[in-house]
N, C-alpha and C positions, 0 to 999 in steps of 0.2 A: 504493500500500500504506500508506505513513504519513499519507495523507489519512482515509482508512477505518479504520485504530487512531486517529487522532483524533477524525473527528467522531464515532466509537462510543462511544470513551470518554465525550468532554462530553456525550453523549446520556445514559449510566448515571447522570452525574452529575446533569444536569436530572430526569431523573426520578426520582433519587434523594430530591434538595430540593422536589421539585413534591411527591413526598408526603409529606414531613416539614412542610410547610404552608410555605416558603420562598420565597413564591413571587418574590422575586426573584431571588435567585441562580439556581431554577431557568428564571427565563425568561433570566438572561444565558449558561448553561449550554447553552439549545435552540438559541440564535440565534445561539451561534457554531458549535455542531453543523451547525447548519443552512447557515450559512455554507459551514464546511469539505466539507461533503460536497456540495456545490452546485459549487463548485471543483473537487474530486476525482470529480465525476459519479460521487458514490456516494449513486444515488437514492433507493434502500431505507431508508437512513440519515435523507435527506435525507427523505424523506415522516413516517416516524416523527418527527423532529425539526417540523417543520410542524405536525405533524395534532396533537401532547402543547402546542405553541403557542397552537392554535387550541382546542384544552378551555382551556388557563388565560386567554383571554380570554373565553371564552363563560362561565367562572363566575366570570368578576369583571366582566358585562356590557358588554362589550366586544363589541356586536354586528358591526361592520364588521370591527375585527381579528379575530375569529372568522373573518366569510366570507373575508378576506385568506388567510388561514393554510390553511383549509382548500381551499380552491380552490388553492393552491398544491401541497397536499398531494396530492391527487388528479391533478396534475400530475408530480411526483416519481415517485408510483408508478407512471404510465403508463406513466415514461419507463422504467422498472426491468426485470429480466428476470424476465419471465413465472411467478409462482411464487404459492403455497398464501397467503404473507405478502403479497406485494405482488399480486394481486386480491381480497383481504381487508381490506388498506390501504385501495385506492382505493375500494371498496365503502363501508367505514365512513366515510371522507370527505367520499363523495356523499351518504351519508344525513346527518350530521350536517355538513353543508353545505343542506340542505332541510330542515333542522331551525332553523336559524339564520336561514333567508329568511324562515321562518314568522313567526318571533319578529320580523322587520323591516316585517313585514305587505307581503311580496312572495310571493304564494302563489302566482300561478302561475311565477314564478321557479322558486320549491321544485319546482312538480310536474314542469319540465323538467326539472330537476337528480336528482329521484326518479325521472325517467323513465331518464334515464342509471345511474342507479344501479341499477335494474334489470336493465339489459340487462347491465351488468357481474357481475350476480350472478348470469346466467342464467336470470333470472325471466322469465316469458310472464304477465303479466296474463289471459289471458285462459284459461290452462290449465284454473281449476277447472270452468270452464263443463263440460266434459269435449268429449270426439268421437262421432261418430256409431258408432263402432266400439266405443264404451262411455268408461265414466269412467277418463280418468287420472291417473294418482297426483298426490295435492295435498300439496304440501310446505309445511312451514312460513314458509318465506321465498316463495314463491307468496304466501300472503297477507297475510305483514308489508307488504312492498310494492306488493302492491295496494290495501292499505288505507293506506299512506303517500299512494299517486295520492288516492285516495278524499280524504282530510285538505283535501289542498290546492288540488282542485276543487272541493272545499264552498267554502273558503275565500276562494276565485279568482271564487266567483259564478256558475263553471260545474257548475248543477244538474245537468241530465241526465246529463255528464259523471261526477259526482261518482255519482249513482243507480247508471249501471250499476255502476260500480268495485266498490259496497256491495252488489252483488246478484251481484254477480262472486264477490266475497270469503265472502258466506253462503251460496254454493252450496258453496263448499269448506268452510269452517267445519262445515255441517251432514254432507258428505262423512265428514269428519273427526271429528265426534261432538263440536269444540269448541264447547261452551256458552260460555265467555264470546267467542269472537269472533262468536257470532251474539249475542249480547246488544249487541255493540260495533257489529255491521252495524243492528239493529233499532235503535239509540238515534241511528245517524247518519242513517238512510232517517226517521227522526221528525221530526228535526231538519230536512233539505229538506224535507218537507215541511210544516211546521210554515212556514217560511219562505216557501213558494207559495200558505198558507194554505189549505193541501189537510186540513183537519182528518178527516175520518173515516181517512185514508189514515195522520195522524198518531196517532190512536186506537188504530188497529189496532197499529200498529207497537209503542208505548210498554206495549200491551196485552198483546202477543206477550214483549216484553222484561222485563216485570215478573214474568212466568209462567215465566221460564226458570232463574228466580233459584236457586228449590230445587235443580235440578240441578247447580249449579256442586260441585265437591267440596267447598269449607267455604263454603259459603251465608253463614254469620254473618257470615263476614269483611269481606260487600260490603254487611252491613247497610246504612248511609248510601247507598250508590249505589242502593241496591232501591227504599227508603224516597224518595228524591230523583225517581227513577221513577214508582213510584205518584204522587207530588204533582205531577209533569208530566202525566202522565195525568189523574188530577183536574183538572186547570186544563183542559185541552184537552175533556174531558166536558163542564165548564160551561159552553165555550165554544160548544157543540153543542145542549145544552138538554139533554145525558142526566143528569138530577140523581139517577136511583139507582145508576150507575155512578160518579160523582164522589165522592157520598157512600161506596161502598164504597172506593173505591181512597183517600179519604183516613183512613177511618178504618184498613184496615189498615195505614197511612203509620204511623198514631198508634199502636196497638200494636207495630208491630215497632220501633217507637223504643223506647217502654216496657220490653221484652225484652231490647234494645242495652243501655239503662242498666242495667238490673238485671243483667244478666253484665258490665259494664265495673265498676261499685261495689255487688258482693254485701255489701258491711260494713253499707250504708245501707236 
């Protein structure tokens, strides 16, 4: 009992100073939380105290203490009693533990660690394909995490791997009527293949993704990404020999910049 009013307290306190920008006090605040509740097998504590460790070194680039912290984190929670917070813990740990391998250029590391993180979240990769009995329901974290896989078998050098993920994920996307996660499927299926130098296959793709733009609900917003688009396209057209495709896709690159400035400084 006074293990667990202890490490909770020093825990309110660490995360008290972690967001007043303190960041020492509150890392000497986590790690004695962390301590305490490690002693007192109070894991729930002890994974919160871990995982608020593992953010304050991952934003002051502390990539190893990050994946330290948070693999421990993920740990704590396992060991916790089965609850809404601690399979939420350990979920968010697995992910931003596969977020951190990334940044270490360990991708297929991450996509193990995503893959566990998956199963802890309930997710089925392969759901949105749907069944032969008809389509079923695609959730949101369906394709966060299939597109986390997707991430880091691009990354990992495992194409096909990474393909289906991205064609897994736009089947639900489109299910789903999300225009930007098929714009995010269509700009990653460009990308491998851009990389196999499958150029019309990349054409299509960056073609497809430049064309979905209007429908996102504030289009303006992703000016730069649309425009960034078109000029991938462009390059990948001249790369083919299609010069009145290249020409179009860059010159509307150059007006919708044109338009960006002109609503970013109306004064001018």
């Amino acid at each position: 009992m006074f293990a667990a009013a202890s490490a909770t307290r020093r825990l309110k306190h660490g995360l008290a100073a972690r967001d007043s920008g303190d960041t020492a006090a509150a890392r000497e605040a986590l790690e004695t939380a962390l301590r305490t509740a490690r002693l007192g097998e109070v894991w729930l504590v002890a994974g919160d105290a871990a995982s608020a460790l593992g953010d304050l070194a991952r934003d002051t680039g502390d990539l190893p203490g990050a994946e330290h912290h948070y693999r421990l984190a993920a740990t704590q929670y396992r060991r916790a009693r089965r609850s809404a917070r601690s399979v939420g813990g350990h979920v968010r740990s697995l992910e931003n533990l596969g977020d951190v391998l990334l940044l270490e250029g360990r991708p297929w590391d991450a996509y193990r660690e995503f893959q566990e993180g998956a199963t802890a979240a309930g997710v089925d990769p392969l759901r949105p394909t749907g069944t032969g009995a008809g389509v079923e329901f695609v959730s949101r974290e369906d394709l966060r995490w299939t597109s986390h896989l997707a991430t880091a078998a691009q990354a990992a050098g495992r194409r096909r791997l990474a393909n289906d993920h991205y064609e897994t994920v736009l089947a639900g996307c489109e299910l789903r009527g999300d225009v930007a996660g098929q714009i995010m499927c269509w700009k990653g299926l460009a990308a491998l293949a851009q990389d196999m130098m499958a150029w019309n296959d990349a054409a299509h793709a960056l073609y497809t993704a430049s064309n979905l733009y209007p429908a996102l609900p504030a289009p303006e917003a992703h000016t730069r990404e649309w425009v960034q688009c078109l000029r991938d396209l462009g390059t990948v057209c001249k790369t083919l020999g299609r010069r009145d495709e290249q020409v179009r896709a860059f010159k509307l690159a150059v007006r919708l910049e044109h338009v960006d400035s002109a609503a970013r400084h109306p004064e001018e």
